[in-house]
C-alpha atoms as an extended CHARMM CRD file, in Angstrom:
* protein
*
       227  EXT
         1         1  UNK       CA             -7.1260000000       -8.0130000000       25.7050000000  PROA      1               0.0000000000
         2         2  UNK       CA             -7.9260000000      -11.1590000000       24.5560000000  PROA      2               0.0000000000
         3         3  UNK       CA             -8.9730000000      -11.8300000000       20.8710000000  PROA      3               0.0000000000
         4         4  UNK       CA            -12.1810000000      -13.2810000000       21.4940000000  PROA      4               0.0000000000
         5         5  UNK       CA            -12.6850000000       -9.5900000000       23.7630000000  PROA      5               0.0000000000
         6         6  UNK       CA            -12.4760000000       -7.3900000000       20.1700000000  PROA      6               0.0000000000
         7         7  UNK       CA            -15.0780000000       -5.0620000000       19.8260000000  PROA      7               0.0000000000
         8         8  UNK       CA            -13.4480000000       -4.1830000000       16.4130000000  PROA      8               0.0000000000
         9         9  UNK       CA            -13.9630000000       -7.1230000000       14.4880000000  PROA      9               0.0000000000
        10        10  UNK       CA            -12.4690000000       -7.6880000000       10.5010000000  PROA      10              0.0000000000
        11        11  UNK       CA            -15.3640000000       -7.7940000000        9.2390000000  PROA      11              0.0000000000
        12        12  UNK       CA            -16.0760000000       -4.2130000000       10.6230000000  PROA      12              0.0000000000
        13        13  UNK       CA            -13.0240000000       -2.6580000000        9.0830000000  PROA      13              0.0000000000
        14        14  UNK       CA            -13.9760000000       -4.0880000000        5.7210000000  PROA      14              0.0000000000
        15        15  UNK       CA            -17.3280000000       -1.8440000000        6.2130000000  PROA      15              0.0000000000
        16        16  UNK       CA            -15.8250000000        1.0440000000        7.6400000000  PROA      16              0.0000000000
        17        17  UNK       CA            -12.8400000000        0.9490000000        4.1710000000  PROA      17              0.0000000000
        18        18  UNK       CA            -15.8690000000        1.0140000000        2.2210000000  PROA      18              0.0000000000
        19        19  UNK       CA            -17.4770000000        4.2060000000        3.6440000000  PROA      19              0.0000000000
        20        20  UNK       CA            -14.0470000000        5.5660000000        3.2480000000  PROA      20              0.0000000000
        21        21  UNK       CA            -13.3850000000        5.4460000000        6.8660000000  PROA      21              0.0000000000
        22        22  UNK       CA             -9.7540000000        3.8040000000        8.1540000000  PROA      22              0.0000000000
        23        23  UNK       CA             -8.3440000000        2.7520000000       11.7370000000  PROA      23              0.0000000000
        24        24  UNK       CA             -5.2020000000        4.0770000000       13.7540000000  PROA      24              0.0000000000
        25        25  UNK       CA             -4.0970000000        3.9260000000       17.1540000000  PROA      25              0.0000000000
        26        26  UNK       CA             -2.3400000000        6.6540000000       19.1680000000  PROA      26              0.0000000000
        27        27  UNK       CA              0.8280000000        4.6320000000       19.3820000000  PROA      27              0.0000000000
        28        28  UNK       CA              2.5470000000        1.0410000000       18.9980000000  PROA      28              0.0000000000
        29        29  UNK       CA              1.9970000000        0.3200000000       22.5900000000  PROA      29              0.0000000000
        30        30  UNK       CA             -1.3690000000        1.7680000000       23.1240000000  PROA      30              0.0000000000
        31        31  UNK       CA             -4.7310000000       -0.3720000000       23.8620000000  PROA      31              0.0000000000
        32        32  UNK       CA             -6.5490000000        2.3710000000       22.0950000000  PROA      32              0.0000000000
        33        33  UNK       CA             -7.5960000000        2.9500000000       18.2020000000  PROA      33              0.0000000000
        34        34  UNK       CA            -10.1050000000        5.2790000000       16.6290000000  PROA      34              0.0000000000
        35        35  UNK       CA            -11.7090000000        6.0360000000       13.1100000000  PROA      35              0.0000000000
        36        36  UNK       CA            -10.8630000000        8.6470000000       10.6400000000  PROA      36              0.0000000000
        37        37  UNK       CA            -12.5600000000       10.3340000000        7.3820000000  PROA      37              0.0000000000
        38        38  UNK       CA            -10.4140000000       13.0490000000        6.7630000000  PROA      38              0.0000000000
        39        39  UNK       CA            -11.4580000000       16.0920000000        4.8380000000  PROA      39              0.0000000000
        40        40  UNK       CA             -8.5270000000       15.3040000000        2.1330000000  PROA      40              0.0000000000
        41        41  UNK       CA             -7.6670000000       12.4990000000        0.9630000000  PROA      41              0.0000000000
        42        42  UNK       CA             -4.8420000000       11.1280000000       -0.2980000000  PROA      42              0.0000000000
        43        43  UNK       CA             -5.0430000000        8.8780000000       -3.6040000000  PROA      43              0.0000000000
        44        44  UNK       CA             -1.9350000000        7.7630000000       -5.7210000000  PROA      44              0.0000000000
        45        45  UNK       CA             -2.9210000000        7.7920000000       -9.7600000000  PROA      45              0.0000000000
        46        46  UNK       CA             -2.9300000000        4.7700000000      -11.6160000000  PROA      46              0.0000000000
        47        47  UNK       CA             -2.8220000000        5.4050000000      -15.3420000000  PROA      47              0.0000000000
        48        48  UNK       CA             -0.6800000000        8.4870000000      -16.7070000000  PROA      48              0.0000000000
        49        49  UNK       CA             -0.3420000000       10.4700000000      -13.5600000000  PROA      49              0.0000000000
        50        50  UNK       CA              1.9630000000        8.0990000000      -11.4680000000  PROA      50              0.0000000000
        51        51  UNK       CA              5.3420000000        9.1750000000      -11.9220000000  PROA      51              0.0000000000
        52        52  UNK       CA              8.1390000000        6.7970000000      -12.1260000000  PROA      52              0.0000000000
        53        53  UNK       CA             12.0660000000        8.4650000000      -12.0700000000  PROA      53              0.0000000000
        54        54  UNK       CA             14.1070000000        6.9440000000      -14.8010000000  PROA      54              0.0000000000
        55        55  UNK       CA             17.0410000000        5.7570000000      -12.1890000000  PROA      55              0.0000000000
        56        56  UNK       CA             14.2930000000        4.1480000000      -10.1880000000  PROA      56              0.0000000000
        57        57  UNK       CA             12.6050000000        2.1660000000      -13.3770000000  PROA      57              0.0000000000
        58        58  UNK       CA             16.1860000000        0.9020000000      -13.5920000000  PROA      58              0.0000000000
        59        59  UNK       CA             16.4510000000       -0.1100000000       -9.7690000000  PROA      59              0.0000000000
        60        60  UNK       CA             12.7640000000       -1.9420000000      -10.3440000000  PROA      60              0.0000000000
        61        61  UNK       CA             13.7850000000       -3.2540000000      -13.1180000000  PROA      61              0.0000000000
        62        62  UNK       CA             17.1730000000       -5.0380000000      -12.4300000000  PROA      62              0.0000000000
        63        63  UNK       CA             18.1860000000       -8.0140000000      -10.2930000000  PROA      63              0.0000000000
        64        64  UNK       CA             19.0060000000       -6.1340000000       -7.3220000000  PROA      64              0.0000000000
        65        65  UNK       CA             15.5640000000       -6.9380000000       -5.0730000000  PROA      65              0.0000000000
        66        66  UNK       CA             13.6750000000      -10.2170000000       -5.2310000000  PROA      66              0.0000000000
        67        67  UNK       CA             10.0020000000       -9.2490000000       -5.3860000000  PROA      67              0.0000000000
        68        68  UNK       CA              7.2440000000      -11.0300000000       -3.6830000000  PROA      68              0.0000000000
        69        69  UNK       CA              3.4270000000      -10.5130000000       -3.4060000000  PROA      69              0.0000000000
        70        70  UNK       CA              1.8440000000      -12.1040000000       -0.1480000000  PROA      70              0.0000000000
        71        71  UNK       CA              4.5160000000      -14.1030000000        0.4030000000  PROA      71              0.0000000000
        72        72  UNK       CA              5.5020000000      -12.8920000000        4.7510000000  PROA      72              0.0000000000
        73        73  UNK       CA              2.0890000000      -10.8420000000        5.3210000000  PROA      73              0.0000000000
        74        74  UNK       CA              3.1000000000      -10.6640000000        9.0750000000  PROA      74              0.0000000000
        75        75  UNK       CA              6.6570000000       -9.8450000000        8.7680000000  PROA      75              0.0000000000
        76        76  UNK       CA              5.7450000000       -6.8700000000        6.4330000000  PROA      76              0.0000000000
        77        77  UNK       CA              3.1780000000       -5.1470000000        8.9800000000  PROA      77              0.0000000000
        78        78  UNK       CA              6.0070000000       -5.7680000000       11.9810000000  PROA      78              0.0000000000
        79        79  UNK       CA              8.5850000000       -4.4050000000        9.5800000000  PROA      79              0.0000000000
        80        80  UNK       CA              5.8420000000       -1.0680000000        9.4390000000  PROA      80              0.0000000000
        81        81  UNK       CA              5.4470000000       -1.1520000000       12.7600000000  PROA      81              0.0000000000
        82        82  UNK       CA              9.1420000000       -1.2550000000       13.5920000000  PROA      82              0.0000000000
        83        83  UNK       CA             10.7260000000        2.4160000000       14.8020000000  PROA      83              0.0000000000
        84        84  UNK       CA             12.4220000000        3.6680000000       12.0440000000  PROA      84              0.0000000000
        85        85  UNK       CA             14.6690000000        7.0690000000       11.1700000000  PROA      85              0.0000000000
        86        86  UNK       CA             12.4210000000       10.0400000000       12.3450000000  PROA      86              0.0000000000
        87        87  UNK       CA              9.9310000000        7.8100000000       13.2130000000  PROA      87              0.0000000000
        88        88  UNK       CA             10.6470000000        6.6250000000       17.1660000000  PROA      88              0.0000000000
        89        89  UNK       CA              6.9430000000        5.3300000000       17.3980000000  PROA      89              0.0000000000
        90        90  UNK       CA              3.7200000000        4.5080000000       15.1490000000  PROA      90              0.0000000000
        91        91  UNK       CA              0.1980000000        3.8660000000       14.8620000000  PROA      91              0.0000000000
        92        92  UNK       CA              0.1350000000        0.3960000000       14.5290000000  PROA      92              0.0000000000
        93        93  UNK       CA             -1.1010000000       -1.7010000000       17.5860000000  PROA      93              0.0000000000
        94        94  UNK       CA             -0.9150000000       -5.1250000000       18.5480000000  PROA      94              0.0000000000
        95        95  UNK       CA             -4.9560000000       -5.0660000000       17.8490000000  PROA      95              0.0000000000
        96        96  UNK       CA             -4.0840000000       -3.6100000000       14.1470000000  PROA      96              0.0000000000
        97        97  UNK       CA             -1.3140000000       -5.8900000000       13.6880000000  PROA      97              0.0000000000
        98        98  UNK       CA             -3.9560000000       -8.5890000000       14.5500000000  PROA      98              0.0000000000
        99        99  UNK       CA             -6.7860000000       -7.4030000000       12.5760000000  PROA      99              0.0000000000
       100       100  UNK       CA             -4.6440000000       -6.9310000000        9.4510000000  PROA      100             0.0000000000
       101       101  UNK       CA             -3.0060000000      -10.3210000000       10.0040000000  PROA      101             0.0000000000
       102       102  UNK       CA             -6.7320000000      -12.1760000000        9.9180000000  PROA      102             0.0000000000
       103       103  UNK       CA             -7.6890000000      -10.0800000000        6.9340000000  PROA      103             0.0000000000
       104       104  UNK       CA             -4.8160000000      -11.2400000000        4.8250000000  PROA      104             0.0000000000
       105       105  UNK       CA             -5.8190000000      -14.2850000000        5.7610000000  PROA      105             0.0000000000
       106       106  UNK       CA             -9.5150000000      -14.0190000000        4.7110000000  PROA      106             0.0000000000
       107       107  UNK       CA             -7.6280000000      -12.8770000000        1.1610000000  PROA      107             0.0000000000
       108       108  UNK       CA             -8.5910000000       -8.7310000000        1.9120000000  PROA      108             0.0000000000
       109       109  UNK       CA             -5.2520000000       -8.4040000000        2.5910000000  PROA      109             0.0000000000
       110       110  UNK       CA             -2.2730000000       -8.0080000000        0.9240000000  PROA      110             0.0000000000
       111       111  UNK       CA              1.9150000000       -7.4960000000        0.7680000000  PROA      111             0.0000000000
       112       112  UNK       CA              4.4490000000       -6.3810000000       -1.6770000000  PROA      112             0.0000000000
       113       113  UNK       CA              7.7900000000       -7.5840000000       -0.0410000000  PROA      113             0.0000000000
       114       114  UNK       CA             11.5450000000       -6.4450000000       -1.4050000000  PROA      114             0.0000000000
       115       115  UNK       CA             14.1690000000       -9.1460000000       -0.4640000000  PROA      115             0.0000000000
       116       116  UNK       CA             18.1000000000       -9.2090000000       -0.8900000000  PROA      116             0.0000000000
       117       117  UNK       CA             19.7060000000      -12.8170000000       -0.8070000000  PROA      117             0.0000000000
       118       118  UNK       CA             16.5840000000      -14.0870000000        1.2680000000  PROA      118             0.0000000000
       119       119  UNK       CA             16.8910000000      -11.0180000000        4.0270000000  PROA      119             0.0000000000
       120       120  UNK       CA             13.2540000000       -9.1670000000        4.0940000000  PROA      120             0.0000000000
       121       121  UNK       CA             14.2840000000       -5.3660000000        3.7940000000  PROA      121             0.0000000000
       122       122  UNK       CA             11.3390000000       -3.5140000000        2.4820000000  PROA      122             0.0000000000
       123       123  UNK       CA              7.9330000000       -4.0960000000        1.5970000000  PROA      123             0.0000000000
       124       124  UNK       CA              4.1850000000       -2.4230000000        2.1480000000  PROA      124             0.0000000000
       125       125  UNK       CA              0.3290000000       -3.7530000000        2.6830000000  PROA      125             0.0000000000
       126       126  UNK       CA             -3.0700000000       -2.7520000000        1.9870000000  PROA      126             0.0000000000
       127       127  UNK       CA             -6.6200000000       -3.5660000000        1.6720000000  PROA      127             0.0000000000
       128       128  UNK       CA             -8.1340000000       -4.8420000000       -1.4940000000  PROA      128             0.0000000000
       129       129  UNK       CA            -11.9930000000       -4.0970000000       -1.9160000000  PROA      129             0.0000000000
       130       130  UNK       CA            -13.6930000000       -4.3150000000       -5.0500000000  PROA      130             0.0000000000
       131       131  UNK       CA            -11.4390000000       -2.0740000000       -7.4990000000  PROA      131             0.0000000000
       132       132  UNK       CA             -9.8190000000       -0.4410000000       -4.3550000000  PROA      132             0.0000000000
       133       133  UNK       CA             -6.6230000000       -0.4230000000       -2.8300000000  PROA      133             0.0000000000
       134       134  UNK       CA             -6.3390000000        1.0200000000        0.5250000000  PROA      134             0.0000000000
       135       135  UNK       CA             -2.3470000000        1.5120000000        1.3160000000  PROA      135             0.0000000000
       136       136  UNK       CA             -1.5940000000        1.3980000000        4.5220000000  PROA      136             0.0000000000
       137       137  UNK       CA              1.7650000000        1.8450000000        5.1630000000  PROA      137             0.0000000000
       138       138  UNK       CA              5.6030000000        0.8270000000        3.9650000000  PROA      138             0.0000000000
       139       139  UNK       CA              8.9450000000        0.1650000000        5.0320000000  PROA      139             0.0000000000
       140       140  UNK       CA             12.5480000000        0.4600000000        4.3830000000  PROA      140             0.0000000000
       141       141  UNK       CA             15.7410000000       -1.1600000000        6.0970000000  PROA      141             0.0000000000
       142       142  UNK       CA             18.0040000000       -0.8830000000        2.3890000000  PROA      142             0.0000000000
       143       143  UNK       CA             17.9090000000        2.4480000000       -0.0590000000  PROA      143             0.0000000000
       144       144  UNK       CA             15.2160000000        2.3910000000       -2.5950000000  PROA      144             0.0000000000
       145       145  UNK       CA             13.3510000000       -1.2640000000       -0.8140000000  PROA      145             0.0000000000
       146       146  UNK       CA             10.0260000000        0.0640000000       -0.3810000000  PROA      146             0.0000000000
       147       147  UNK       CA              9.9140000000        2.8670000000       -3.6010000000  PROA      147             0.0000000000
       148       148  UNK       CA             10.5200000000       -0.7740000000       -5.5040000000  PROA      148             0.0000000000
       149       149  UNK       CA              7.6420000000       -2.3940000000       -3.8560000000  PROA      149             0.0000000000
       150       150  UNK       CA              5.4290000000        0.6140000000       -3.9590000000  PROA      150             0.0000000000
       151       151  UNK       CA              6.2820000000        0.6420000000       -8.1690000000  PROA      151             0.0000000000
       152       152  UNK       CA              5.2480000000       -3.2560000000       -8.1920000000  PROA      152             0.0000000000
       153       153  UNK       CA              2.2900000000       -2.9620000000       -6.4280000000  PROA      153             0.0000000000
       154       154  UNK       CA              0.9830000000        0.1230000000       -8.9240000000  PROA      154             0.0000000000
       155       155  UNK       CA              2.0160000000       -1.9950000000      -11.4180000000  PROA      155             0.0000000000
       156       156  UNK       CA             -0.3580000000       -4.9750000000      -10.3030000000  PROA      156             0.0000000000
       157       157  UNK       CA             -2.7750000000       -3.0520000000       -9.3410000000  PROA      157             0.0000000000
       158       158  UNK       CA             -3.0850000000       -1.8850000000      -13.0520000000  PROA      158             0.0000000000
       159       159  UNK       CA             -2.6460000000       -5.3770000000      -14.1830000000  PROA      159             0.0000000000
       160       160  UNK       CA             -5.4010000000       -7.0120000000      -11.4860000000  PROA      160             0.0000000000
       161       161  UNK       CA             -8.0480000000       -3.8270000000      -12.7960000000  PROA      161             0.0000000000
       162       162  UNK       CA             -8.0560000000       -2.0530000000       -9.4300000000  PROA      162             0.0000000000
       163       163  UNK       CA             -8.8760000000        1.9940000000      -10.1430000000  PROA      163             0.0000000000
       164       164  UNK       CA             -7.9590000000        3.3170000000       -6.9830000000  PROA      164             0.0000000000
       165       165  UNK       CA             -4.9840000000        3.2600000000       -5.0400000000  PROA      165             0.0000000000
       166       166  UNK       CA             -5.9710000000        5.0550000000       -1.6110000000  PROA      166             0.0000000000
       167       167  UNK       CA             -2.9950000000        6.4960000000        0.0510000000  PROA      167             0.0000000000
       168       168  UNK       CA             -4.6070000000        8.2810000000        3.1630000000  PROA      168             0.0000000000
       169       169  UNK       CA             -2.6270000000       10.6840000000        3.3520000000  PROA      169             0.0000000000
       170       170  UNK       CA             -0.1130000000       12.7380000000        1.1220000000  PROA      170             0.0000000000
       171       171  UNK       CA              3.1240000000       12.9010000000        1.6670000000  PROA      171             0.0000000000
       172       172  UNK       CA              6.1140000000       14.4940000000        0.3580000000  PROA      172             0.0000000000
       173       173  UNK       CA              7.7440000000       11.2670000000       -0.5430000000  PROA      173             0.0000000000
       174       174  UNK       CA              4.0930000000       10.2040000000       -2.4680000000  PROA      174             0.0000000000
       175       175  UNK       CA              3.5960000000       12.9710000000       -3.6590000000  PROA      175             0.0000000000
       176       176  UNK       CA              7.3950000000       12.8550000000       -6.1710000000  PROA      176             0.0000000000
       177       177  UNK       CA              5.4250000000        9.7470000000       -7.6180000000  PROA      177             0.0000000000
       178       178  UNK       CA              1.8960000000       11.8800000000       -8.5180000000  PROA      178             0.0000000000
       179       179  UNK       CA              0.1190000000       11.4840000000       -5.7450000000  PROA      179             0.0000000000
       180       180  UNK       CA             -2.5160000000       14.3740000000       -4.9280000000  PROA      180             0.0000000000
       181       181  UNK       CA             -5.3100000000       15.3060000000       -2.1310000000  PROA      181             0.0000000000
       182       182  UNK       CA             -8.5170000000       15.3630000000       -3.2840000000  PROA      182             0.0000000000
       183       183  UNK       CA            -11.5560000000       16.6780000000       -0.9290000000  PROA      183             0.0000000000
       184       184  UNK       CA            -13.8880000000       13.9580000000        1.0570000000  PROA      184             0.0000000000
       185       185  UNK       CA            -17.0870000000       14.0880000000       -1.4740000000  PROA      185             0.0000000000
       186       186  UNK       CA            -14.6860000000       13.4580000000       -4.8360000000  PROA      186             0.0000000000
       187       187  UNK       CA            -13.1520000000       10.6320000000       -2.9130000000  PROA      187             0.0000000000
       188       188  UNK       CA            -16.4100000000        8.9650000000       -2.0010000000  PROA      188             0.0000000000
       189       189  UNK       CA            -17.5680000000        9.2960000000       -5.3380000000  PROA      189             0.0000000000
       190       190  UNK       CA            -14.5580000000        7.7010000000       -6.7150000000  PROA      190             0.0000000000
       191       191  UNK       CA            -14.5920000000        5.2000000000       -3.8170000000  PROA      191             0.0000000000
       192       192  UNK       CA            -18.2080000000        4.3400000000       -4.7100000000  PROA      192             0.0000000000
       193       193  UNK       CA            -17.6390000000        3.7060000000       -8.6470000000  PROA      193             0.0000000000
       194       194  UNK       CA            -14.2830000000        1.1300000000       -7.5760000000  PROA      194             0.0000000000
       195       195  UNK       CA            -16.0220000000       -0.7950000000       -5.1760000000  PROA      195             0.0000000000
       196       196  UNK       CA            -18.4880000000       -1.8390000000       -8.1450000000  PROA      196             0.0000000000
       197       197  UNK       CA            -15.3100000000       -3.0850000000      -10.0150000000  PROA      197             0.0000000000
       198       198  UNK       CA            -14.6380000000       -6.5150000000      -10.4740000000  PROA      198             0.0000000000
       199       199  UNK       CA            -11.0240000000       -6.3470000000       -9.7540000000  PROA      199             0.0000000000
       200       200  UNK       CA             -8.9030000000       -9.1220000000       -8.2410000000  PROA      200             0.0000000000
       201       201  UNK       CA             -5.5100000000       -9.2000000000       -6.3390000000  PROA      201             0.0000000000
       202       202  UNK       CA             -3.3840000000      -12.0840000000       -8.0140000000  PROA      202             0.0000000000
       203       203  UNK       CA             -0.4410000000      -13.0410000000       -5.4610000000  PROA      203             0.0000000000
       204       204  UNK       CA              1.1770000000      -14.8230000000       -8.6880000000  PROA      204             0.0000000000
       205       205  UNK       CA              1.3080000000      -13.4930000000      -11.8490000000  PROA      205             0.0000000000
       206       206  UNK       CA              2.7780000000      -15.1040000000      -15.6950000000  PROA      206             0.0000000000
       207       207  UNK       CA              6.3940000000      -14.1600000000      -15.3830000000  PROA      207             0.0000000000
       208       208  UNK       CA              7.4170000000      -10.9400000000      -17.2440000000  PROA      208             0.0000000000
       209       209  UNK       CA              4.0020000000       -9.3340000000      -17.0100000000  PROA      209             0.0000000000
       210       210  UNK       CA              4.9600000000       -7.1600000000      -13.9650000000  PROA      210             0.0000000000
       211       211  UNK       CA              8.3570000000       -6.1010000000      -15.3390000000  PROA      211             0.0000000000
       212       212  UNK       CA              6.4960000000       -5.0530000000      -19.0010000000  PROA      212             0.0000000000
       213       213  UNK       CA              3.6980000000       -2.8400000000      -16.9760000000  PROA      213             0.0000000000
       214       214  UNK       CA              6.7750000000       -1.0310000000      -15.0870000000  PROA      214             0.0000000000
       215       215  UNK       CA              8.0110000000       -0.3960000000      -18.3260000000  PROA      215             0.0000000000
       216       216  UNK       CA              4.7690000000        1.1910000000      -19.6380000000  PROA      216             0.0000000000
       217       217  UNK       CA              5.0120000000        3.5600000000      -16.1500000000  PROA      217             0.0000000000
       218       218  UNK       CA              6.2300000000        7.4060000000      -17.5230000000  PROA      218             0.0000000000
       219       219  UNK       CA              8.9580000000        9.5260000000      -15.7040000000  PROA      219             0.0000000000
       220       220  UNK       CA              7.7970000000       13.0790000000      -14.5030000000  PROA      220             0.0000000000
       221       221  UNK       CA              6.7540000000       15.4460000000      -17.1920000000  PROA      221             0.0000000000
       222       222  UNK       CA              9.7800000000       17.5840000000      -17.7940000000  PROA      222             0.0000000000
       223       223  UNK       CA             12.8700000000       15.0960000000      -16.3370000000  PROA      223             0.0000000000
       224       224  UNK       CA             16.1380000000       14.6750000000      -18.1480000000  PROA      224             0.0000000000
       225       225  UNK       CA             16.5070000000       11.2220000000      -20.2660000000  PROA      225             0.0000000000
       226       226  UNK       CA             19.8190000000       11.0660000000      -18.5050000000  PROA      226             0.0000000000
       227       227  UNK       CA             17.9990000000       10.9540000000      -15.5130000000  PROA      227             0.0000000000
């Protein structure tokens, strides 16, 4: 299918985020994709109820990743779409992968990538709509690559006034940071309220201002300070 043959157009999946509907396809290889509104909803907190592990604070904190915003868009949503461990296959199409490209570059768009001595090894996207985020999915190739770029993006999402940080789905692995299901209606509502936000996604940001808002992120209620 050529581009020019899309019936699902960008500008489409910007109105269908805010309705709080969101594409998939069945598989990597498939010429199919469909919409879904879930009952639940997954959203990750942004002010005290994200939960940031001591040991991981350190990781974000050090000199062991290089962290980017925006910086290889295209490489981050092949790295997504790339089989993984107890993942053989996944939703992202070569239609998705194509839409999502021409929305980053329309500036809707955006990547958080980890890097080790230039080599790409984690990183995640998302949509940015009025005070929304809509994550859409993260991966690893190093331990701890994409929990580092999921802490910098909450982190700049606070700093850029964004309110919501959509997560689709919960997960076990989201749900260690504070993330919760909350039914359709309560996420419409909130969904409503951030699209009226005037929040902005800033690829660069004055130095030290994302390292002081991951310091200002609190561990789980109840975790050891040796932790």
């Amino acid at each position: 299918m050529s581009r020019r043959q899309l019936e699902v157009t960008p500008d489409l999946v910007l109105r269908a985020y805010a309705a709080g509907v969101f594409p998939m396809a069945e598989s990597r290889g498939s010429d199919r994709m469909y919409w879904l509104d879930p009952a639940l909803r997954g959203v990750l907190p942004l002010d005290e109820g994200f939960h940031l592990p001591r040991r991981l604070k350190r990781t974000a904190l050090s000199a062991r990743f290089e962290v980017t915003s925006d910086r290889d868009f295209p490489a981050v949503i092949r790295g997504c779409a790339e089989p993984a461990p107890g993942r053989t296959d996944t939703w992202i199409n070569d239609e998705i992968e194509w839409l999502f490209c021409e929305l980053h570059r329309r500036g809707r768009a955006h990547s958080v990538e980890t890097w080790i001595d230039g080599r790409l090894v984690g990183g995640l996207y998302g949509v940015a709509l009025g005070g929304a985020f809509f994550g859409e999915s993260m991966f690893s190739r190093v331990t701890d690559a994409s929990k580092v770029a999921l802490v910098h993006l909450v982190a700049r999402l606070r700093l850029c006034g964004f309110v919501l940080c959509d997560t689709q789905f919960l997960t076990a692995h989201l749900a260690r940071f504070g993330a919760v299901e909350i039914p359709k209606a309560e996420y419409k509502r909130r969904l409503a309220d951030a699209l009226e936000k005037p929040a902005r996604w800033h690829a660069e940001l004055p130095p030290g201002w994302v390292a002081d808002e991951i310091r200002r992120l609190r561990p789980p209620a109840g975790e050891r300070l040796s932790e």
